[in-house]
N, C-alpha and C positions, 0 to 999 in steps of 0.2 A: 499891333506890331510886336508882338510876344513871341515867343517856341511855345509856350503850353498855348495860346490862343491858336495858332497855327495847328497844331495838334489835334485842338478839338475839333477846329472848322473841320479839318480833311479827313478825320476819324471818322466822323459822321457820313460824311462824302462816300467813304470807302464800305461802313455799313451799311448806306440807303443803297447802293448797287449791288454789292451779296444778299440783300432781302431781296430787289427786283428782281436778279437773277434766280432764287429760288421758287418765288413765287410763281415766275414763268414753267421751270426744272425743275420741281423740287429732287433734289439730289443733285444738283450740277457740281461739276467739281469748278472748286474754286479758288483765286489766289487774291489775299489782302493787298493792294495797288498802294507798298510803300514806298513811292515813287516820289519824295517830297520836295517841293522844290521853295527857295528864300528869296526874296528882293534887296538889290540895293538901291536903297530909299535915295541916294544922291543923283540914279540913274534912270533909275525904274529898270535896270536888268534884272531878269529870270536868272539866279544861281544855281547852280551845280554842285558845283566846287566848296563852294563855303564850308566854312567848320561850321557854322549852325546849321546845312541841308545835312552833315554827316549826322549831328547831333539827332537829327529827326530822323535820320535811316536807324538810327540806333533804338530813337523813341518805337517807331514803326514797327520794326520786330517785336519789341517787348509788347504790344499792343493787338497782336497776329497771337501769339503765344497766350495772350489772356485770352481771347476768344478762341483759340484752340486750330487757329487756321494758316494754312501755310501762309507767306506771304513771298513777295517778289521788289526788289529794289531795282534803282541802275548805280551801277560802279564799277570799273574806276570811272572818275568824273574829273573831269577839268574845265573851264570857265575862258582860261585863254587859249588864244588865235596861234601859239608856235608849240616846237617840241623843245620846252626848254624847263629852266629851274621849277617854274611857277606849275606846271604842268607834272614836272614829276611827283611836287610834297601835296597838292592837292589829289593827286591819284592814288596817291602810296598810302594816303591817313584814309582818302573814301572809299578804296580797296580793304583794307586792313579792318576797316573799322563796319563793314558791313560784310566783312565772312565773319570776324568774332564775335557779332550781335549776333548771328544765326539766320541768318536770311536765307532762305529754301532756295532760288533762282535769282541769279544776280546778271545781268547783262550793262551793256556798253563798252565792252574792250573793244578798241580800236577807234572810239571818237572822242572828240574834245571839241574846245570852241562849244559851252554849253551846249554838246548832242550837234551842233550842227553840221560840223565838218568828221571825217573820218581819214583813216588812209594806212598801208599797209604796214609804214614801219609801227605804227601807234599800233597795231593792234597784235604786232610780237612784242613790243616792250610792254604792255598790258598785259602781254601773258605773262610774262615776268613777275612782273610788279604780283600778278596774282595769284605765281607760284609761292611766291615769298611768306603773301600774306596767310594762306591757306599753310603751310609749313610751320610759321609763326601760332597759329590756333592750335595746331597739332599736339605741340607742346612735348614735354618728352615721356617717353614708354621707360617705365622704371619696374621692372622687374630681375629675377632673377638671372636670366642670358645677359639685360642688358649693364646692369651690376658688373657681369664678369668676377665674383671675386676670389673663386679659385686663380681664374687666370693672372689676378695683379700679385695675388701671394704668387704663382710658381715664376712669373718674372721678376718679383723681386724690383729692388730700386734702381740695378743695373739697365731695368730694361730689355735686355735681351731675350730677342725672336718676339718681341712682342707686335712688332711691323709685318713676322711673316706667321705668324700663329694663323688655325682656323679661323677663330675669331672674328678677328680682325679681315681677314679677308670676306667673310661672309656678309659680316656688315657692312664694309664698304662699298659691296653693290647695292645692296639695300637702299632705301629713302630714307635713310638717317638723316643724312647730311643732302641739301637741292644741292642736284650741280648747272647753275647757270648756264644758258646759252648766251647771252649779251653782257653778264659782268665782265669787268676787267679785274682780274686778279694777276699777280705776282710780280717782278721788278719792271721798275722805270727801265730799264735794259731791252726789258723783252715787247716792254709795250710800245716802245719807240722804234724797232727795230721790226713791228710788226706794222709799221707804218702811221703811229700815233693816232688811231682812227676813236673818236668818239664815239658816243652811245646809238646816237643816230648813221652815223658811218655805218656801225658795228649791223644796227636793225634793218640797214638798205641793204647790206651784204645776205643775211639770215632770209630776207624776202626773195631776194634772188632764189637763192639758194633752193628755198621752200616749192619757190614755182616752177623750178625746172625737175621736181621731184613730180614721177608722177601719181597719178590720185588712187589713193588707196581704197578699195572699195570696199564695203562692209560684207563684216562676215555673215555667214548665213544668220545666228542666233538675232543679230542686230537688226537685219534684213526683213528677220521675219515681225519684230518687236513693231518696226516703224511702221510694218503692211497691216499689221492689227490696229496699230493707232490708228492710223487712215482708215480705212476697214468699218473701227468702231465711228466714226465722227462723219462718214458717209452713210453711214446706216439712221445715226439718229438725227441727220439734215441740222 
C-alpha cells in the first residue's frame, strides 16, 4: 500500500505489454498506459481524483520518458458524483499536473464520478480547466518584442498611447493572455445584472449555444491526414 510499490507493480504491467506487443509487431507504435489508478483502503473505492493517483500520473511520465516512449494518462479526473467544489480542485491539480509532467495524450474531459458518468456541461468546463492548465505550462516568451523596451522608454511614466500603440494591439489578439469562455470576470454589478448565473449556469448556456452551431467540417489537409490513418491500419489488419 505504497506509491513506489504501486509504481513498480504497474511499471511492469505496462512493460510486459509493450514486449507482447512487439513481439507480435515488432515496430508497433506504442503508448506507456499511465493510466494509474489508488484505493481507498476505508472503502475499497477505485480513485481518480486523488493527489496520490496525480502523484502517479506524474511518476508515469517520468517513467515513459526513461524508456523513451510516449505515454497516455486520463485527466481532468474527479472521484465525485456532482459539478461542484470537490470536482473543480480534483480536476484543476489532475489537469495541470499531467500536461506539466508531459504526458503525450491525455483524455477524460467531460467525465467524473471516477470515469463513470459524463455530460455536456463537464466537458466545456474541462476545456477550460485545460486551457488554463496548458497556458499555465506555457509559461512566458521573454524576448526582445516581448520586453518591449524601446516602447516603455518612448511612453515614459506618463503612460501615454501606450493602450493604442502597435504593440499593444498586436498582442492583445495574440495568446498572450486565454480569454475565458465560462470565467466570470469584472463587477458584482455586471455579474448580477447578467443574471447572477453560476459556473454550471454559465456551461448549460455555452452547450446550448455550441449545439445549435453547426458542425464544422474538416479541411481538406485534415481530411486527407485521418483517410491515411485509416488507410494505414486497414492495410495492416
Amino acid at each position: 500500500y505504497t506509491l513506489a510499490g504501486l509504481l513498480t507493480i504497474d511499471n511492469a504491467e505496462c512493460l510486459s505489454g509493450l514486449v507482447m506487443s512487439q513481439l507480435i509487431r515488432p515496430g508497433a507504435k506504442v503508448l506507456y498506459a499511465n493510466s494509474w489508478t489508488t484505493t481507498d483502503m476505508r472503502t475499497g473505492a477505485a480513485l481518480v481524483g486523488s493527489v496520490e493517483t496525480t502523484i502517479c500520473r506524474i511518476a508515469g511520465a517520468q517513467l515513459a520518458r526513461f524508456y523513451n516512449v510516449p505515454c497516455h494518462t486520463t485527466a481532468p479526473n474527479s472521484d465525485n458524483h456532482a459539478h461542484d467544489e470537490q470536482n473543480s480542485w480534483e480536476k484543476t491539480l489532475s489537469q495541470f499536473c499531467s500536461i506539466a509532467a508531459g504526458n503525450d495524450l491525455i483524455v477524460n474531459c467531460g467525465m467524473f464520478a471516477t470515469g463513470m458518468t459524463c455530460s455536456h456541461e463537464q466537458l466545456v468546463m474541462d476545456d477550460e480547466i485545460s486551457a488554463m492548465a496548458r497556458r499555465i505550462v506555457a509559461g512566458v516568451r521573454v524576448d526582445a518584442d516581448t520586453i518591449a523596451a524601446d516602447l516603455i522608454k518612448s511612453v515614459g511614466p506618463a503612460g501615454t498611447g501606450y493602450i493604442t500603440s502597435d504593440h499593444t494591439m498586436r498582442w492583445l489578439r495574440s495568446d498572450e493572455y486565454l480569454t475565458p469562455r465560462l470565467a466570470v470576470r469584472g463587477s458584482r454589478t455586471l455579474w448580477e445584472s447578467a443574471g447572477a448565473k453560476d459556473t454550471y449556469q454559465i456551461a448549460r448556456e455555452e452547450v446550448a449555444r455550441l449545439l445549435q452551431q453547426p458542425a464544422a467540417p474538416l479541411d481538406a489537409a485534415r481530411l486527407d491526414g485521418v483517410s491515411r490513418v485509416v488507410d494505414e491500419f486497414v492495410r495492416k489488419g
